[in-house]
C-alpha positions in Angstrom: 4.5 25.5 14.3 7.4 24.3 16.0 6.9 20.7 16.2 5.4 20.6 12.1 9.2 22.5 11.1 11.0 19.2 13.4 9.0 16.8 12.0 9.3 17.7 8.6 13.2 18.5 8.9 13.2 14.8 10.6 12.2 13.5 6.8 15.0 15.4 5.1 12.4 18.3 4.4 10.6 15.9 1.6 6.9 15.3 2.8 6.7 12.7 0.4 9.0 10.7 3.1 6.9 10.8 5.6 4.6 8.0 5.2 7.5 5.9 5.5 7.6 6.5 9.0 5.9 4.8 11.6 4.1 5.5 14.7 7.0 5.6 17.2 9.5 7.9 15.1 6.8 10.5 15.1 6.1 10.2 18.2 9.7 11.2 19.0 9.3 14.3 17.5 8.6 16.8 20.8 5.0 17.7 20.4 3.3 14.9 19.0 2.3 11.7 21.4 1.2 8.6 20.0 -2.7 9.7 19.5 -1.2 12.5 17.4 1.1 10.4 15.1 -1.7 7.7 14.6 -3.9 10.3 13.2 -1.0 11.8 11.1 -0.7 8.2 9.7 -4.4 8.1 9.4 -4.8 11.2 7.5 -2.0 10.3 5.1 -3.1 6.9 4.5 -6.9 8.6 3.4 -4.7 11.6 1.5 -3.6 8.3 -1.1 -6.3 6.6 -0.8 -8.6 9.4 -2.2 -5.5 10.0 -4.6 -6.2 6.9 -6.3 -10.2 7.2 -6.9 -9.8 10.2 -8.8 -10.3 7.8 -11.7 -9.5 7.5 -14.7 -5.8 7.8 -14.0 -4.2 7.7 -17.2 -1.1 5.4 -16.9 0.3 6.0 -20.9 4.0 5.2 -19.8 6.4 4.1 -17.2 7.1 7.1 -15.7 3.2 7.8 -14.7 2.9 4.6 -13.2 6.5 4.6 -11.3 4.7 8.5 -9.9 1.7 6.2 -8.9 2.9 3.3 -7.3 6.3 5.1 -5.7 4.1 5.3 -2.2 2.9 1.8 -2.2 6.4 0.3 -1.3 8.1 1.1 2.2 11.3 0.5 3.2 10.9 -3.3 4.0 14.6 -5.1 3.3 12.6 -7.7 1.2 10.9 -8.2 -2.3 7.8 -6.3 -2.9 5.4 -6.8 -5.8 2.9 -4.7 -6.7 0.4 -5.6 -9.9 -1.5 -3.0 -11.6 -4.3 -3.8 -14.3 -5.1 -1.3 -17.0 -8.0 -0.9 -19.4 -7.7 -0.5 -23.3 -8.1 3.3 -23.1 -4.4 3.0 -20.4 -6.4 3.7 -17.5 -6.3 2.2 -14.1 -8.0 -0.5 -13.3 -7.0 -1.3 -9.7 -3.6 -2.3 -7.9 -3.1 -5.3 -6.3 -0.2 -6.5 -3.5 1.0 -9.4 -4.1 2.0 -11.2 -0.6 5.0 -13.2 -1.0 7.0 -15.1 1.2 10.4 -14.3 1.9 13.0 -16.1 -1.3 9.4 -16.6 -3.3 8.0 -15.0 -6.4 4.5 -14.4 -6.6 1.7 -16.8 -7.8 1.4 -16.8 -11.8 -1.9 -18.3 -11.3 -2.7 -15.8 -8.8 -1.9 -12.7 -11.1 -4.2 -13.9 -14.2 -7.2 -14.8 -12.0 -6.7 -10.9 -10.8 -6.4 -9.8 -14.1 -9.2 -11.5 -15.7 -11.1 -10.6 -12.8 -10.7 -6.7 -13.3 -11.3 -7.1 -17.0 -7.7 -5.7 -17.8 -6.3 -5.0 -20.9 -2.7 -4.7 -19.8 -0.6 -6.0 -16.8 2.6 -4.5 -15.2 4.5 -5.8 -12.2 6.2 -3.3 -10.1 8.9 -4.6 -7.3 11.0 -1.9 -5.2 14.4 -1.9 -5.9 16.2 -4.6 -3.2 18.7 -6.0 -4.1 17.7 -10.1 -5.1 20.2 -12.9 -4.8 21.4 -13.8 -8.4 19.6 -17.4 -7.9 16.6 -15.4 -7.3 17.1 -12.7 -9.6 17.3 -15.5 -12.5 14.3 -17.0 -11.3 12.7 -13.4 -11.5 13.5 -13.3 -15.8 12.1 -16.2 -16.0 9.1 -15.5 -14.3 8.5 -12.4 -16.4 8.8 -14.2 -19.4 6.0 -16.6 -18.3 4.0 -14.1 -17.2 4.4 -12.6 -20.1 3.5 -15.7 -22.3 0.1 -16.8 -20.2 -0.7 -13.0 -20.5 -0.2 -13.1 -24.3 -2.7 -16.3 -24.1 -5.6 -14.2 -22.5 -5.3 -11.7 -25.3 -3.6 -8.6 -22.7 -0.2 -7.2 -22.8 2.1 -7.5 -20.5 4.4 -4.3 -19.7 7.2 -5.9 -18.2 8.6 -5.3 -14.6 9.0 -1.9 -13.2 11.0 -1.5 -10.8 10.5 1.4 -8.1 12.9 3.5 -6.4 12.3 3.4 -2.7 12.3 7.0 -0.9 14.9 7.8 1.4 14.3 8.2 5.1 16.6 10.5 6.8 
């Protein structure tokens, strides 16, 4: 009982912060060794994944897909993207990361093939909430918009960019 009340004061008493951590800060905690904080991980990373089949998630506004995607992002210091494709009734679809390298955006191209593929209806792109250099946050706008336009061309709507407050760790 001991080691659970460390662990979660360690996260600033908000278990949503935990899967933020890795595998060596819980295993600082006294208690746990590195077997025990793999299987923590292990058992989180199942907790969302099972989360996320209890389809259909309804995703009517911003604020149910921000509550969605909040624990895809962790506390990397560089742009994430996240894409998530929804049907016509505002159900999810799937998710998608988007791997980008460090400066880029992601790959227009790359987003409509994922998109047509899953049949969505509607697109939104959700980033975490670095910081961008100006050059690349200008490069960013512009990128929505032509997101936005090829989207408008396939007949599905584009929601705009979301972006998602990362949690705190403590």
């Amino acid at each position: 009982m001991m080691t659970c009340t460390t662990l979660i004061e360690s996260i600033g008493n908000n278990i949503a912060n935990l899967d933020n951590l890795n595998v060596e800060q819980i295993a600082k905690v006294k208690g746990i060794g590195e077997i025990k904080a793999v299987t923590l991980l292990a058992a989180i990373e199942l907790g969302k994944r099972s989360q996320r089949q209890a389809l259909p998630l309804s995703l009517k506004d911003e604020m149910a897909i921000e509550n969605l995607m909040t624990s895809y992002f962790n506390n990397e210091a560089k742009a994430q993207y996240h894409l998530v494709l929804i049907n016509n009734r505002d159900e999810l679809l799937a998710t998608s990361k988007l791997e980008t390298e460090k400066g880029k955006l992601p790959d227009l191209k790359g987003i409509m093939k994922l998109s047509l593929d899953a049949g969505a209806a509607e697109i939104m792109l959700c980033r975490n909430d670095i910081k961008l250099p100006s050059r690349l946050c200008d490069q960013e706008k512009a990128f929505i918009i032509q997101l936005d336009a090829a989207a408008s061309m396939l007949k599905m709507k584009m929601r705009g960019l979301l972006i998602i407050q990362q949690a705190k760790n403590t």
